[in-house]
MARMIVEX-591369 format. One line per 3 residues: number of its first residue (from 0); their letters; for each residue x, y, z negated of C-alpha. Coordinates in steps of 0.25 Angstrom, whole numbers. Example, Ala and Ser with C-alpha at 12.3 -4.5 7.8 and 13.67 -1.06 7.14 Angstrom:
BEGIN
0> AS> 49:-18:-31; 55:-4:-29
% end
This chain:
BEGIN
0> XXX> -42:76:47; -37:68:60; -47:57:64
3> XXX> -38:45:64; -50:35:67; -62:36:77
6> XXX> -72:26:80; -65:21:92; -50:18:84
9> XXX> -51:2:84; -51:-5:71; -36:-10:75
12> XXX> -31:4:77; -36:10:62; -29:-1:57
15> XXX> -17:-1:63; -18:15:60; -23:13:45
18> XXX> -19:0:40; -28:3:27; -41:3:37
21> XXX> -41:-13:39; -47:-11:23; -60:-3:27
24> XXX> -59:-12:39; -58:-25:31; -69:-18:23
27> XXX> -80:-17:33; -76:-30:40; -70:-25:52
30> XXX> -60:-33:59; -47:-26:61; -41:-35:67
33> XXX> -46:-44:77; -56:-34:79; -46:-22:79
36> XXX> -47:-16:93; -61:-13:90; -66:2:88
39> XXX> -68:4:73; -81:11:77; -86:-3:84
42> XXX> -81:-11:74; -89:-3:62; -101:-2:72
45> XXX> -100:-18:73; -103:-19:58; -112:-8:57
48> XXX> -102:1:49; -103:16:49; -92:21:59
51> XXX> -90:37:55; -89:32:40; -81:21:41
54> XXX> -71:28:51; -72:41:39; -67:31:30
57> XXX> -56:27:40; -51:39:43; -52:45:28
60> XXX> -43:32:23; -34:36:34; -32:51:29
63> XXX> -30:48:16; -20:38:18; -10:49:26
66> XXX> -10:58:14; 1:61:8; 2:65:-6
69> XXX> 15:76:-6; 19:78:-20; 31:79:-26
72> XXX> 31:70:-37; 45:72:-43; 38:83:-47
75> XXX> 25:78:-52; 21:71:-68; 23:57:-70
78> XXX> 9:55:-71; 5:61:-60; 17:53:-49
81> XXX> 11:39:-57; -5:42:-55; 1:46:-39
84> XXX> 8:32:-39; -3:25:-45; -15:31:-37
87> XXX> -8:31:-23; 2:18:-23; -3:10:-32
90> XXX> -18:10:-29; -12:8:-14; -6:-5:-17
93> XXX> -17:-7:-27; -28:-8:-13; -17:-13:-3
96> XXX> -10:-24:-8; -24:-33:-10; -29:-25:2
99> XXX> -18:-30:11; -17:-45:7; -27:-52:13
102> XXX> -23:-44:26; -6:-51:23; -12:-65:18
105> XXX> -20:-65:32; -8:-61:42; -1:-73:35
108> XXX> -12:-82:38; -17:-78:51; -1:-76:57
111> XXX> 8:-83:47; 10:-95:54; 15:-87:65
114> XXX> 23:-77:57; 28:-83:45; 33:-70:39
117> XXX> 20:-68:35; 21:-78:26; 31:-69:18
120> XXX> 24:-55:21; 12:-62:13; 21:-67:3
123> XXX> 30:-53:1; 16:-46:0; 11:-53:-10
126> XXX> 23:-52:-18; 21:-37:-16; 7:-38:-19
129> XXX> 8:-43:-32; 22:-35:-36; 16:-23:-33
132> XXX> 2:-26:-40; 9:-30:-54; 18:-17:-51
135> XXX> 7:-9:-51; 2:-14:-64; 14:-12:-71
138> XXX> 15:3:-67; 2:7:-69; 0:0:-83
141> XXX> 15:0:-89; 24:8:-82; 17:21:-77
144> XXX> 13:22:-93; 25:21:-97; 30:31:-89
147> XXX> 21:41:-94; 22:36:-107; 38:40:-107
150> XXX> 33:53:-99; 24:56:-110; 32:51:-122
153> XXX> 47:49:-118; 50:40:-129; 63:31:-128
156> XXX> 54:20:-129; 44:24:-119; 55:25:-110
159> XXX> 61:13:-110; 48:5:-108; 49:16:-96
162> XXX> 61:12:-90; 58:-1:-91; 47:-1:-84
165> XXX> 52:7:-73; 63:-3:-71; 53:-14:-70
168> XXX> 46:-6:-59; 57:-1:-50; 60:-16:-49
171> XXX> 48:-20:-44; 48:-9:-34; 60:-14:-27
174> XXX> 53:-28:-28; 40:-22:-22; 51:-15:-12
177> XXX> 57:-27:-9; 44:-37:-4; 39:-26:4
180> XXX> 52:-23:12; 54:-37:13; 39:-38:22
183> XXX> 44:-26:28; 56:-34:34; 48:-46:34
186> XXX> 37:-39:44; 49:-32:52; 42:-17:46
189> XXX> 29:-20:46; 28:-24:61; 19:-35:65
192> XXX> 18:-44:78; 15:-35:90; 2:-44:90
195> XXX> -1:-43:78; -16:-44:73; -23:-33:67
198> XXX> -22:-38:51; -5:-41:54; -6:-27:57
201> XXX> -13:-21:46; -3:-31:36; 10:-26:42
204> XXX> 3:-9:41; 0:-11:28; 11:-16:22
207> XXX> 21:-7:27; 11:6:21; 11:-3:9
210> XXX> 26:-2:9; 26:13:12; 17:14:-1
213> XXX> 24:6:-9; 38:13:-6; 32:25:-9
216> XXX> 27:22:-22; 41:15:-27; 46:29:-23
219> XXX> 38:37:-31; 42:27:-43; 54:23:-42
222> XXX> 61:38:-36; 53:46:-43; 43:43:-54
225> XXX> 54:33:-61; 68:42:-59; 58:53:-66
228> XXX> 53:47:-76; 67:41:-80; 75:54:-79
231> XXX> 67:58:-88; 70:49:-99; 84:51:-100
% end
């Protein structure tokens, strides 16, 4: 396993490197932002941290965020596409999106006055934050049951509360689409200031693997477990 991290990467350069970091950052109080162009080994020793295990756990989060599941799920049971979607993308936006916004609600405050298109990245977030949340909610309680509730009893009536449901849910998708596109455009890609602080950074990283995450789990409903799911109740 390559060593990503070593005792002398500063704090600054994890980040950038692995946005998720700034969370065991945040966790053990280490500035990453003012204090960014410290080595992380200096920084832990400052507050009396273990630095072999703290840099374990680095390098550990940062493996298992480049693996890729490769599956080929037109091939696989319902069941099994929807626990994938459950445990992977919805558990990720389940820690993210409450991770992530008291980092957006502080870019607004500290630089908003000065860039008030922060004022609507906060606002779109939000907006995101609380779609996606109720989203979750409805596929994990009533639509993922129905669906294998038609898999398992194909009724015509089981199908209808199916399709319903479905239709409900590839809406909101385009709607989710939609607000996080529009802070793409918003942010010109992602890109902050060229002298952007630390927590900018981090905000504009992390939205856009939140984007990539979230475009993937539409994919993976919308292409393929609902076009299965309906062919088969022709």
């Amino acid at each position: 396993m390559e060593t990503m991290f070593t005792a002398q990467s500063t704090v600054g350069e994890i980040v950038a490197i692995f946005p998720k970091a700034s969370d065991l950052f945040k966790a053990y109080k280490i500035d990453f932002c003012c204090g960014g162009n410290r080595p992380v080994a200096e920084a832990l020793a400052e507050k009396n941290l273990p630095i072999e295990d703290i840099l374990h756990q680095l390098q550990t989060m940062y493996q298992q965020s480049l693996e890729k599941v490769e599956k080929n799920w037109l091939e696989a049971s319902y069941t099994e596409l929807i626990d994938h979607i459950v445990q992977k993308h919805h558990r990720f936006l389940m820690e993210e999106l409450p991770q992530l916004s008291p980092y957006v609600t502080k870019v607004l405050r500290v630089h908003g006055s000065e860039q008030p298109h922060l004022v609507q990245v906060h606002k779109l977030f939000n907006e995101l934050k609380t779609e996606l949340e109720q989203h979750l909610v409805k596929e994990e309680t009533k639509a993922f049951p129905l669906i294998i509730q038609f898999e398992q009893h194909p009724t015509k009536e089981n199908e209808q509360a199916m399709k319903e449901v479905i239709e409900e849910l590839v809406a909101e998708h385009d709607t989710a689409g939609d607000i996080i596109k529009e802070i793409r455009k918003i942010t010109n890609d992602f890109t902050p200031p060229f002298d952007a602080c630390g927590t900018y950074r981090l905000v504009y990283n992390r939205l856009e693997a939140l984007e990539e995450d979230l475009f993937t789990h539409i994919h993976l409903e919308n292409n393929i477990l609902f076009p299965r799911i309906l062919a088969n109740a022709k």
